[in-house]
N, C-alpha and C positions, 0 to 999 in steps of 0.2 A: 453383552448381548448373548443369550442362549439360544445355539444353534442345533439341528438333529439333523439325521437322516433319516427316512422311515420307511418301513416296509409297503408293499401295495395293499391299497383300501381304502375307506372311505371316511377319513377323519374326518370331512366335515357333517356326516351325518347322526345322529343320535348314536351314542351305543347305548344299549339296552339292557344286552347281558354279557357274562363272558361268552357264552354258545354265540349269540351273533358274534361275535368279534372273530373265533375261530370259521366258520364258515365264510365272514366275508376274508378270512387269508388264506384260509388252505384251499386248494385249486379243486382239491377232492370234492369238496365241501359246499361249494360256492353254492350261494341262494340263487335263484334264475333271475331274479331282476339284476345280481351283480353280471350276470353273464349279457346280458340285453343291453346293460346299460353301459357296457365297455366299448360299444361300437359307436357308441351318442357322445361326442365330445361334445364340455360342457362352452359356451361363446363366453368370448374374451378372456379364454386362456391357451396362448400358445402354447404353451407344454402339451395340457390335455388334449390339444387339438391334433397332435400330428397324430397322421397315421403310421401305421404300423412298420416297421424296414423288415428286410430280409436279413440273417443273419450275415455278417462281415466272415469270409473262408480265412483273411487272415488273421483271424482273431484266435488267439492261444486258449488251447482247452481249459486251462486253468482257469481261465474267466467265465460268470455265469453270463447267460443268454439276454440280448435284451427281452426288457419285459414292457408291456402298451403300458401307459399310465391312461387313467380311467376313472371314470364317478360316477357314484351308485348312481341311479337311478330312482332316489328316494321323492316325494311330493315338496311339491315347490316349498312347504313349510319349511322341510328341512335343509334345503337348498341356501348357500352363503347370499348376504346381498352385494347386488352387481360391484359395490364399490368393497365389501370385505375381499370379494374375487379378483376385483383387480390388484390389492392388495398384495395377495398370495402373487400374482402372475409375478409384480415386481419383486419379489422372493425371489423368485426362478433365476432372473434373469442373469446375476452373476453367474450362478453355477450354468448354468446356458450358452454363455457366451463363452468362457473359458473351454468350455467340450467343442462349443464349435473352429474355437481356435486351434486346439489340438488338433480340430479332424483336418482343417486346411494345412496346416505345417505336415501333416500327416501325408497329405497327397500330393505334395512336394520336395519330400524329401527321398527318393527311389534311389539315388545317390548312396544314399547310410542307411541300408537296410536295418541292424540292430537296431537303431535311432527309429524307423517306421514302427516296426513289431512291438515295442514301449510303446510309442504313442499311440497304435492302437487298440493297445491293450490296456491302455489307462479310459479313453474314450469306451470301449464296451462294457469296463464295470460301472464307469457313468451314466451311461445308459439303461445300465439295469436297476440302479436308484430311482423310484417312478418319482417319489417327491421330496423335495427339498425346505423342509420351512426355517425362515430364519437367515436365508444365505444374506448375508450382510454383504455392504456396498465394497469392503476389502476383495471383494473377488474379481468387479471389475477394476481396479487398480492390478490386480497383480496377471490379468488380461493383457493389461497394456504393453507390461514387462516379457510378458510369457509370447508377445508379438515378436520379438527383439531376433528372435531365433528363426524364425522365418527367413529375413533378411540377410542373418549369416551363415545360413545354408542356402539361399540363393547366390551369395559368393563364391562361397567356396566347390559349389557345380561347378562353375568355370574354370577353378584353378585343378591343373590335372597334379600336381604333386603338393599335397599338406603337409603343413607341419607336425610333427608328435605332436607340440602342444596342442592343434586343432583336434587331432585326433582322441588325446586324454583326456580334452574337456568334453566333448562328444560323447566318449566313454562315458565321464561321469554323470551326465544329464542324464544319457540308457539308465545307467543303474537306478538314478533318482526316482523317474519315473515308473520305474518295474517296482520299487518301494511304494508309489503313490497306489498303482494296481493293486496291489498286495494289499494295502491299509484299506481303500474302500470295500475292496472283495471284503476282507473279513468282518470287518464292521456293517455293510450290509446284506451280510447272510447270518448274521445270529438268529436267534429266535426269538416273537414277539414279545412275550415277559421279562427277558434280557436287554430288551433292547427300551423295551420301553423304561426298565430302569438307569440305560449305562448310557442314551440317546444325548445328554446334554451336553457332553464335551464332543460328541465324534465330530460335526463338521468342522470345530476349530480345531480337532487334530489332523483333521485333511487342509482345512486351510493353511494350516502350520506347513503343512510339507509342500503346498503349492507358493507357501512363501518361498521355502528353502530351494525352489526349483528356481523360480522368479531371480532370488540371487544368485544361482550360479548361472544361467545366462545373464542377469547383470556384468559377473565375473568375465563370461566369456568376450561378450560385446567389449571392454576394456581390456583384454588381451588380445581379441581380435588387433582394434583400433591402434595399439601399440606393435603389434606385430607387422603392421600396415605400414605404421609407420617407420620399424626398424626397416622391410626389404626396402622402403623409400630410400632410407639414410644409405643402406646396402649398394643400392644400385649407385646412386649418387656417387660413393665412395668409390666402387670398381671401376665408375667410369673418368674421375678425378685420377685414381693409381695408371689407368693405364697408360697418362702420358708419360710414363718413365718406358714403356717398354720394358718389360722383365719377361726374363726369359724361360718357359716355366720346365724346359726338360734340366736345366744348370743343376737343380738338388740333388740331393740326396736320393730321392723316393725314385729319381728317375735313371740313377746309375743300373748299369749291368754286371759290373764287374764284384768279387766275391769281397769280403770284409777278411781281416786275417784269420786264418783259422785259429783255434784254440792252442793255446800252448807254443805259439810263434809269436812272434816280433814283441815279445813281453816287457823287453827292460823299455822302451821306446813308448809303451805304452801305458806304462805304471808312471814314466816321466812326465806322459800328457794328465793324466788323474791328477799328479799332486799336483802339475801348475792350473789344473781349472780350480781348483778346489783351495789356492793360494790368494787372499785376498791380496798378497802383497805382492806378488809376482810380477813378473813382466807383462806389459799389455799387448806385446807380439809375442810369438811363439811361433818361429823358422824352423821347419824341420827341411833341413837342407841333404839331400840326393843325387848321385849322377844318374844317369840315366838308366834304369832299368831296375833300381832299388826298392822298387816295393812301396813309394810314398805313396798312390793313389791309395793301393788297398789302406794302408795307416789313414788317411786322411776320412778313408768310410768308413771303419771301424769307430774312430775317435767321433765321427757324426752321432753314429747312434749310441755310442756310451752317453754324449751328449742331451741328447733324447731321454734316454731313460732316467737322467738324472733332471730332468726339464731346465737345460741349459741352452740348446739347441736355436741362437736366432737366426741362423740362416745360411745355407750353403752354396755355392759358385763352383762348378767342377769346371775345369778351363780345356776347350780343346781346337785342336789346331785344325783351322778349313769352315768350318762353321759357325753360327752365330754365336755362340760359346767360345772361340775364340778372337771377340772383338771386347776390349777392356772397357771399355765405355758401357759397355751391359752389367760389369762387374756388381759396383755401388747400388744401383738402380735395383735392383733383383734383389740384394739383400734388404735391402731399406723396401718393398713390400714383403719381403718374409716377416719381418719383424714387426710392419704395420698390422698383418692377422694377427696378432700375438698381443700385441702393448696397447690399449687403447688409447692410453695417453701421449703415444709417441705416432702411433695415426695419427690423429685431431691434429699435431702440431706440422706433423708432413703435411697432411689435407692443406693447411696454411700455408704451409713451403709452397706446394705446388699454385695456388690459386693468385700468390702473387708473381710467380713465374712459372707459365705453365711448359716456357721451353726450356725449362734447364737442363732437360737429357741431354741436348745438344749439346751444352758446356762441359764436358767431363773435368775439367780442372775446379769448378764450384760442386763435385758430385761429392767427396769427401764434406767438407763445410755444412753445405747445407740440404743435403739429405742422410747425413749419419749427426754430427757434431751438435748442430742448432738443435735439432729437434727429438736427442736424445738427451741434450740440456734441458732442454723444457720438460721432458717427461719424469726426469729425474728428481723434477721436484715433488714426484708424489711416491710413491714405492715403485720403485722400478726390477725386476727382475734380475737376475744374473744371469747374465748373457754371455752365448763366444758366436763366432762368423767365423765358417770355415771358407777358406779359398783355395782350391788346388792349382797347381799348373798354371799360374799366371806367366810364368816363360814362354805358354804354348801363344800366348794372345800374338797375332800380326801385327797390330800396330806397337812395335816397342817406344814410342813417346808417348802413347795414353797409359800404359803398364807403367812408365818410371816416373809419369807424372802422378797418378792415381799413390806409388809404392810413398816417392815421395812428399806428398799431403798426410799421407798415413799415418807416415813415422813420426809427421813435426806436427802430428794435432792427436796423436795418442794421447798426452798424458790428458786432453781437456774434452777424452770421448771416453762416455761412462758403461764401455761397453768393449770385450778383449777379442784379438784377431789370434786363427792359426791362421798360416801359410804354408805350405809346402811345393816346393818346387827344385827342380835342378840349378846350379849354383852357378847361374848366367850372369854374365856381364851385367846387366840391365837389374836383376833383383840384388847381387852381392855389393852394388854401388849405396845401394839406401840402406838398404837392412843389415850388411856387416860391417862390424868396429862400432854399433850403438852403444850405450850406456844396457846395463843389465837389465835395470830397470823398466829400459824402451823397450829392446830386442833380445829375448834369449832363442840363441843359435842352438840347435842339436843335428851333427853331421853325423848323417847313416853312416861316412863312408872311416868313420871316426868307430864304430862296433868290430870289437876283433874279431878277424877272421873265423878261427874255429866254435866260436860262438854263432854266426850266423850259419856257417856251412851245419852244425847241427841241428837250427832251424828248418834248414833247407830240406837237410835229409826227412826229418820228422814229415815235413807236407810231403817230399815226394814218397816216402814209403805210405804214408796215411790215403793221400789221394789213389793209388795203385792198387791199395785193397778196396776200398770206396767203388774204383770201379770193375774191380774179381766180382762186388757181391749184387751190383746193377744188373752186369751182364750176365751172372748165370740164373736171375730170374726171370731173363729172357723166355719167349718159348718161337721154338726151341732155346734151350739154354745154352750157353757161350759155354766151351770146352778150355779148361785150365790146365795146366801143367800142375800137379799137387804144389810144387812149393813155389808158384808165382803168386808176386817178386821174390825173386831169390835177393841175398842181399849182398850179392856181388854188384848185379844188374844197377841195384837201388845206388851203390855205394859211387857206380860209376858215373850215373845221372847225376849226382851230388857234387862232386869231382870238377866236373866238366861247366856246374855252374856258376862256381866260382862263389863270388860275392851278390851274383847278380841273380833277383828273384822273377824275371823274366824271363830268364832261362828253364826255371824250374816249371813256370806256368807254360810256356811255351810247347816245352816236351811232354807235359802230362795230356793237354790240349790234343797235342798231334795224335798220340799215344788211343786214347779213346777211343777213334773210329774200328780198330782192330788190333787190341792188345797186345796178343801173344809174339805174331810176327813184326808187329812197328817198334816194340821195347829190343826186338831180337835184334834188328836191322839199325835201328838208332844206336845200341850198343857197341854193335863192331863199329859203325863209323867213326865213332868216340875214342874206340880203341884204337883202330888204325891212322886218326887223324885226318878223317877225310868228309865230318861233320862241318856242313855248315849253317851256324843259325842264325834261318830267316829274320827274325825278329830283332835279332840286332843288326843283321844287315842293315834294316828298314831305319834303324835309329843313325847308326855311323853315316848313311849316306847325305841326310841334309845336314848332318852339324859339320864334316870336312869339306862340301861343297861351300859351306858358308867361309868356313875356314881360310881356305884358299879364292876367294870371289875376285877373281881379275877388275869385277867393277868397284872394289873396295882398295885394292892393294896392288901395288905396285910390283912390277916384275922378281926384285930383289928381299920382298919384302913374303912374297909367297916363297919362295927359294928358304929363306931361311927357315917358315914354318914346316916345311917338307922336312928338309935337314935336323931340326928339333925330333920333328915326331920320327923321324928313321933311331935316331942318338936313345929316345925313350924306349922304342918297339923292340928294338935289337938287344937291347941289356937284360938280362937274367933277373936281375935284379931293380928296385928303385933307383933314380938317380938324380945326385943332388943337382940343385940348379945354377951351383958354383961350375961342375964341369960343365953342363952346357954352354956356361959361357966362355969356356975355355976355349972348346971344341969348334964352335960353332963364330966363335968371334966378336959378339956384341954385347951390352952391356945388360944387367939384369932388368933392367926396365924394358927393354926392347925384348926377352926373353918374354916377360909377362906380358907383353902386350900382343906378343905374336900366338900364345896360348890363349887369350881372352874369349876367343869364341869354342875354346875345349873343353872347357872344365866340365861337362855333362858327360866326358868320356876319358877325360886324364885326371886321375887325380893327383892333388897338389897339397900339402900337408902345410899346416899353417906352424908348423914349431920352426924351432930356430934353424934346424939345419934344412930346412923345404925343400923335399925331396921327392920327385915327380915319378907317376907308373901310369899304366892304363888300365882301366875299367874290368879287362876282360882280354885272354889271350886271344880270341877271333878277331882284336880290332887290327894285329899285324897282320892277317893272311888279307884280311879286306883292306887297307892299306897299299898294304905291297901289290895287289890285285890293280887297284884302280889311282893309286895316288903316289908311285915309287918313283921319286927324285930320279 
């Protein structure tokens, strides 16, 4: 069917000459009965009939002006008959409807401003088309489609935050429509003798793009619908997860404390690299610590290497006093880190949970069947490579959920298709399940196992790095912070190193204190160091609950503390390490009763696992604090 757009005039009346035909179009020109007879709409046609509008202020300059549609006024001869006129009207009516549809979605949509300014401006060069012949019945069909949009933008007015996608499909309809303006504009401002030659495809190439608009709101309607229905499945799902209780400050994202700096704790860490990256490696990975050795920071660094290499399913930082330290939240917390993550090991949790929706309460089935089962199932389609970090599981209160949880672990690794780190200090409660594994199950790495002058070099590097870090904070103070030219001197630096020993809480501790006022705290921490009259807090804070544990009158028996006193005096006194054959010498009892009386130190004595096991402490502050509060 051949369709056109035409310019104003009076095509049903005779033309005569080319001079009428220029007169009845040029405005200049106009014969007076076209001017008489523009104000006489012709009956029974609603197009011709309306009168006249005021121009629309939102309408963009680039669009022309409506123009009145109008019929000569020629003698009834030349006049259509009433039924060729009704005719024409049914012409209109597609193109009619769709403008009117435009103009309602138009005055509803105040929400998407760009979205209004298009559809107004597709409506005004419609309007300035006086007539239409030809518009075939395709234009109310794609009326019907072009309604569609109405309805999901009365949606999404109510919702106050959209999605990108809402938004990029919005987008693309703007731009569709700035196209459709665009196409009419030009096509009905050509000039008469061009137009009347090029007339026969232009409405089907505006139909065309009124299709093309038609289906991208189809498109959108169908990701609306699905989008609807994924927050459905969304909420559904968050609100299934949350009977686990997971604890959302436990990660990663929500630690304070620093990752290692650059160029420390290297070989420890080059060790965690090759075992993620070991298909064949162990499925634990113990990084075992006394107290104050620097595992937390190891344990954040190793997160986000983990990350960056998208291995990362999920992290547990354990701490003591808060809900973070109750082991029952352990499992639970990881098992939804990994459900954002695995879609196929959600779906199979979603299951877990809906046939037991109290299983948080059981922490002995939390191993089984919120890691085991349902990374079984997931397994059977591509499942990622994963690792679960857990720090500080020593720190948890309940030691029976911690050695029950440790042990599930260890005896349903090899049939969980997914690798743990752990790091913790080397408590009675974690060295029961996790040491003397098979290599295969459990590979051990003991910080306290790093030779000396190798760490103290580390040590030094952060504390000289950290002291300049903060020379070059404070002197762009204003006023600027006043330095000695060569602070740190590396006497100063050398002495802080010295004094930390093996122990990287010492180093963090003194840089920490150091900051509030440099010059005089590095002065004054110095000499104390030197004269031996330093004492630090930070290990106070640790020795105190593990010797109170130590020595528990509600645990042990009179004879039984006696002896641990006497042990720890035999250790703190010697210069040197000493073996565990003299203790029993000294001391009187047999090696079994030696280790059992040490079971709750090892986070402060170390205890060397070779043949001649030969016992020191942690740090020379643990004898003044000792002898202070605990001397036989």
């Amino acid at each position: 069917m051949s369709v056109s757009l035409t310019m104003p005039g009076n095509p049903a009346g005779p033309s005569k000459s080319k001079r009428k035909l220029i007169e009845l179009f040029n405005p200049k020109k106009k014969h007076k009965r076209t001017q008489a007879a523009s104000t006489t709409p012709v009956a029974n046609d609603p197009v011709a009939g309306c009168a006249p509008e005021a121009p629309n202020p939102t309408t963009s300059s680039r669009y022309p002006p409506r123009r009145l549609v109008h019929q000569s006024g020629e003698s009834s001869k030349h006049a259509p008959a009433p039924d060729s006129n009704a005719k024409t009207s049914r012409r209109k009516v597609g193109w009619r409807v769709v403008k009117e549809v435009l103009e309602t979605i138009s005055d509803g949509c105040d929400l998407f401003l760009p979205l209004k300014a298009a559809l107004v401006g597709v409506v005004a060069v419609m309007d300035a088309v006086d007539k239409v012949q030809d518009a075939r019945e395709g234009f109310e069909e794609i009326c019907e489609k072009i309604k569609g949009l109405q309805k999901i933008l009365a949606y999404y007015e109510s919702v106050p935050d959209r999605s990108p996608l809402v938004e990029r499909r919005i987008t693309k309809i703007t731009t569709h429509l700035e196209m459709i303006a665009d196409a009419i504009n030009g096509k009905s401002g050509r000039g008469l003798f061009k137009r009347t030659l090029e007339a026969t495809g232009d409405l089907q190439d505006i139909e065309t793009m009124f299709r093309k608009l038609a289906t991208l709101i189809d498109e959108f309607q169908l990701d609306c619908a699905l989008h609807k229905e994924q927050l459905t499945e969304d909420i559904r799902t968050t609100e299934i997860l949350s009977l686990l209780h997971a604890i959302p400050d436990a990660g990663i994202d929500a630690q304070a404390g620093d990752e290692c700096m650059e160029g420390t704790r290297v070989g420890i860490l080059q060790a965690l690299d090759t075992w993620k990256d070991d298909d064949g490696g162990s499925r634990i990975f113990w990084l075992d610590g006394m107290a104050g050795t620097g595992k937390s920071a190891i344990a954040r660094s190793f997160c986000l290497s983990l990350r960056r290499a998208g291995m990362l399913g999920g992290s547990f930082f354990c701490v003591k006093g808060s809900s973070r330290g109750t082991a029952k939240h352990i499992i639970p917390t990881l098992a939804v880190s990994i459900a954002r993550q695995v879609p196929a090991y959600r779906d199979a949790l979603l299951n877990v949970l809906q046939e037991n929706p109290d299983i948080y309460i059981n922490a002995d089935k939390h191993v089984t069947d919120l890691l085991e089962r349902p990374l079984r199932i997931a397994s059977e389609s591509k499942l990622p490579r994963l690792v679960l970090v857990v720090d500080a599981p020593d720190e948890c209160s309940n030691h029976k959920a911690t050695e029950c949880i440790l042990r599930k672990l260890v005896a349903r690794a090899p049939h969980i298709p997914i690798r743990l780190f752990i790091s913790s200090r080397p408590e009675q409660v974690i060295r029961r399940h996790l040491r003397s594994q098979p290599s295969n199950i459990v590979s051990e790495f003991r910080l306290q196992s790093i030779k000396q002058p190798l760490v103290q070099g580390e040590i030094r590097l952060y504390i000289d790095q950290r002291l300049r870090e903060i020379r070059i904070r404070q002197r762009r103070l204003d006023p600027p912070y006043e330095f000695p030219p060569d602070w740190p001197c590396e006497d100063d630096v050398a002495a802080l190193t010295r004094h930390s020993g093996n122990l990287w809480i010492c180093a963090y501790s003194a840089i920490h204190h150091i900051e509030r006022d440099p010059v005089p705290r590095l002065e004054r921490m110095v000499e104390r160091i030197t004269t031996g009259n330093h004492h630090w807090e930070a290990l106070e804070r640790i020795y105190q609950p593990i010797l109170t544990r130590a020595v528990n009158p509600d645990e042990l028996e009179d004879d039984e503390i006696g002896a641990v006193k006497r042990i720890l005096a035999i250790i703190l006194t010697s210069p040197e390490p000493v073996p565990l054959s003299a203790i029993q010498a000294r001391v009187g009892i047999s090696a079994h009763q030696v280790n059992t009386s040490l079971e709750h130190l090892h986070p402060i004595i170390d205890i060397s696992l070779d043949a001649d096991c030969v016992i020191s402490p942690i740090h020379l502050s643990l004898r003044d604090y000792f002898h202070k509060h605990h001397q036989p």
